[in-house]
N, C-alpha and C positions, 0 to 999 in steps of 0.2 A: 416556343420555337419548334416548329418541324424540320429534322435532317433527314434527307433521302439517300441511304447507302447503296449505289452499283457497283458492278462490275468493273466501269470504267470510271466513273467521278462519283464526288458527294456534293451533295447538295443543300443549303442551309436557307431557312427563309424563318422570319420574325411573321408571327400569325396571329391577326387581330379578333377579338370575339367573334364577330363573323364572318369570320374564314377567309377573310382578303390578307391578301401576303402585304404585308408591311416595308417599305423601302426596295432594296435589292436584294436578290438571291445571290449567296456566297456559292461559288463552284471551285470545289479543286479535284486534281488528279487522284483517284484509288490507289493507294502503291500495294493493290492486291499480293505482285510478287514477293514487296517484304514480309510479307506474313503479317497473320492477327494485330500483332501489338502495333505494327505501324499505321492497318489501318484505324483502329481505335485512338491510336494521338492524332492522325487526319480528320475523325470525328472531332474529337476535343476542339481541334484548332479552327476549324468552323465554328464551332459554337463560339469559343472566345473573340475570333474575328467581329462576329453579330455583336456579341455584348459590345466591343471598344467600337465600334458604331454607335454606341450612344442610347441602343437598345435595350427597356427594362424587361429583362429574359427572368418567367416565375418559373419556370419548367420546361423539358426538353420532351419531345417525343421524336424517336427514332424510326425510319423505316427503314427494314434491315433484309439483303436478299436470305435466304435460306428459311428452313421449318425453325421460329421462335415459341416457345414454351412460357406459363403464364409469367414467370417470372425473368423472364427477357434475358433469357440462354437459347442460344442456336442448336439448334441438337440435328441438324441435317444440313447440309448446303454443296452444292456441286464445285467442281475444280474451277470454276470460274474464280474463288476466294480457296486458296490452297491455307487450307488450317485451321479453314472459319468454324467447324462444325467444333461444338462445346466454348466455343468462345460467350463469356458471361457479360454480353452489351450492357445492359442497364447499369449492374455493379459496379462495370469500370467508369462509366461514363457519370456514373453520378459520383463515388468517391473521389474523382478527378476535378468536374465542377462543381461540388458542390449545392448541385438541383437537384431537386425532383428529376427523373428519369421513367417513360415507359417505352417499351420495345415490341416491335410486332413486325409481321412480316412486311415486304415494301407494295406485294398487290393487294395486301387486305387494305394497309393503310390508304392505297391510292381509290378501293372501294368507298372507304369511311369518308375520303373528299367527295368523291363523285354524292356519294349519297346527301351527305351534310351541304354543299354549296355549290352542286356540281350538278349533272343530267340528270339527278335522283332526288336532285331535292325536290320534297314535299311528298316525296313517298315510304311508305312504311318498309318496304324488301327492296332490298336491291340486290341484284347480279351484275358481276363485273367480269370481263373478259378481256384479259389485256393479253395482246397477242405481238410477238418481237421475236426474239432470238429462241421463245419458248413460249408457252402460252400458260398465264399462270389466270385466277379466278380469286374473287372474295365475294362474299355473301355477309349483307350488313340487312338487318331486322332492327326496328325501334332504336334506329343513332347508334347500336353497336354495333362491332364485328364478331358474325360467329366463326369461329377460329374452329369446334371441332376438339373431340379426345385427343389428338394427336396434332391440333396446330394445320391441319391442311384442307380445311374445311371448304368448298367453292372451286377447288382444282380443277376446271372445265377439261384443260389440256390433258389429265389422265383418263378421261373417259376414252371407254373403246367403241372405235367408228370400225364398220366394213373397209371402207377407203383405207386404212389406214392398217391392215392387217400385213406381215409380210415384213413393217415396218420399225426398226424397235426403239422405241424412246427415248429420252437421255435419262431418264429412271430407270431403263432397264429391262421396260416392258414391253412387250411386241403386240402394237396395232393401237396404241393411245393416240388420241388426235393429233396431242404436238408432234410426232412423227411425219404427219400427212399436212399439216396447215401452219404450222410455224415460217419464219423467214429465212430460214436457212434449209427447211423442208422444200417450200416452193423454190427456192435453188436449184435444189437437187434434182427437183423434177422435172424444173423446165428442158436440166443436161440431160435428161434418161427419155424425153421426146426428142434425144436429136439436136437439138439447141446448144448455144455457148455455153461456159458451164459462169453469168451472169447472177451480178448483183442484183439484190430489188428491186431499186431502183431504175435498173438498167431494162428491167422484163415488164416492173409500171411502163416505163414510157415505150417499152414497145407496143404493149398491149392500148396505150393511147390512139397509137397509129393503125392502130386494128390490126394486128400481127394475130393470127389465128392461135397459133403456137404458145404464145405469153397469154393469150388471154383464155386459152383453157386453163392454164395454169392457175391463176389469180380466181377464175369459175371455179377452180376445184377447193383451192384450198379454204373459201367463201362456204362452200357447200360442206365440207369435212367439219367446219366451226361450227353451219349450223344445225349437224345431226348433232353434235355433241352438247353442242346448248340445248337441243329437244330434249336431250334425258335429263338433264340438270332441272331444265325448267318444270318438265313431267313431276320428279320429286319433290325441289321446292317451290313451285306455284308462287312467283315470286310478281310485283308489281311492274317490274320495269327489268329490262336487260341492258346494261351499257356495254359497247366494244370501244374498246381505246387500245394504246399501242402503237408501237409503230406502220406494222402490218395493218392496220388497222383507217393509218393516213392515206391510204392507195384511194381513198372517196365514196362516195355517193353508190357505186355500180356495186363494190366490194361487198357496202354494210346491205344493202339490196337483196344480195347472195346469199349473204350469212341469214337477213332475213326470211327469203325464200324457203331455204331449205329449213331453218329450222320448226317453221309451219308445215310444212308438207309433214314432218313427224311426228305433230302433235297429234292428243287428241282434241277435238276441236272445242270444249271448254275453255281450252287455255291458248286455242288459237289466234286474238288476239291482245296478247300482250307486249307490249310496244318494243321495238328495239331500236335505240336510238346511238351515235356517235358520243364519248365523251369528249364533256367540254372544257376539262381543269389542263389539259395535256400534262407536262411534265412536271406543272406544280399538283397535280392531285398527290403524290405519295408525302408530300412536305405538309400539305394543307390536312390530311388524313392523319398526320402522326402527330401534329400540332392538336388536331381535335381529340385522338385519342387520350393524350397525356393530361386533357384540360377535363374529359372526362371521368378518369379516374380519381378524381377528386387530389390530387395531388400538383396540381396545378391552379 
């Protein structure tokens, strides 16, 4: 079983050897505001729900927001989850059902689907770029995730772009990508051109109608992803680049952009390496964390 922990819901799906989600996906609401321990029985109660479906669940693998350490402890995570950070996922969630449990963060796990059943399958490296309210990364080598000393291994979104200087983070740091190309970035930008101060979706469909204004906006923030995937990919010379996310669903023109620019940074050995659209959408972090926990041999 993969469970997908957000912001705003969780997510539970039953994952068969290879990698097709099995029956329905359970969804319920985050109660982020109650603190740690209520979202951990929101966990539990998904899981329990799948099993009395009829479900023969050997193991649980979780995708969890925040920096997860090897033994599936949160040891960073933003005010989006007020209390997450030190909360001990695996421990509680296994003592609770008594499975197997692994924990990892929720873009590496959604890399490990993309990679395993997803745009990446069949290739040895994958880069993943999921881009939404933030823009997180994972980097998956030979069916693992490298997670990195410190669990944040593939972070695209903390790379620092030009565009993006001026600007400061939700980390903290002034001129990281996600400042300048995230969806609440391209917000902000389209109001400081003058513009409404407009949802995504509101400045996509401007930018449909060929609205000048949205559609520098959506070219910029296109172009900010793909300097920062240049250095990434500069370092790790990876086989394939996927973009997924929500930011990510504006089409065809967007991934274009992202592509564009991050060739024009390369150097040209690595200029073509492919960058393609992920294809798991919102099951890759469930189908990722299902593979994870079947790969640690504890499933």
């Amino acid at each position: 079983m993969g469970v997908d922990l957000g912001g705003t819901k969780i997510a539970g799906g039953c994952v068969a050897p290879d990698g097709s989600v099995v029956g329905d996906i359970v969804r319920v609401p985050t109660p982020a505001s109650e603190g740690p321990d209520a979202v951990l029985a929101a966990i539990v109660d998904v899981v329990a729900r799948l099993r009395s479906d009829g479900h023969d669940v050997d193991a649980v693998g979780v995708a969890a927001a925040g920096v997860i350490d090897a033994e599936g402890r949160v040891t960073s995570a933003t005010d989006l989850l007020p209390g997450w950070a030190g909360t001990h996922v695996t421990r509680h969630v296994a003592n609770t059902t008594g499975l197997p449990v692994v924990t990892l963060n929720d873009v590496h796990a959604a890399a490990l689907g993309e990679a395993t059943v997803g745009a990446g399958r069949g290739c040895e490296s994958v880069l993943l770029a999921a881009v939404g309210t933030g823009i997180g990364g994972g980097l998956v080598r030979g069916g693992r995730v490298v997670a990195g000393r410190a669990g944040v291994a593939g972070s695209v979104g903390h790379v620092v772009v030009p565009e993006a200087v001026g600007h400061a983070c939700s980390c903290g740091v002034d001129g990281h990508a996600e400042a300048a190309a995230s969806g609440p970035a391209l917000e902000r930008h389209h109001a400081a051109l003058g513009g409404e101060l407009l949802g995504l979706r509101e400045i996509v469909s401007l930018a449909a109608t060929g609205d000048p204004r949205a559609r520098e906006v959506l070219a910029r923030g296109a172009r900010v992803l793909g300097r920062a995937l240049a250095g990434a990919v500069s370092v790790l010379d990876p086989d394939i680049v996927v973009v997924g996310g929500g930011v990510a669903q504006i089409g065809p023109s967007y991934l274009d952009g992202v592509a564009t620019a991050l060739r024009e940074d390369l150097m040209p050995a690595v200029r073509d390496v492919p960058v393609v659209a992920a294809a798991l959408g919102t099951a890759a972090p469930i189908v990722g964390a299902a593979v994870a926990v079947r790969g640690s041999g504890r499933g």
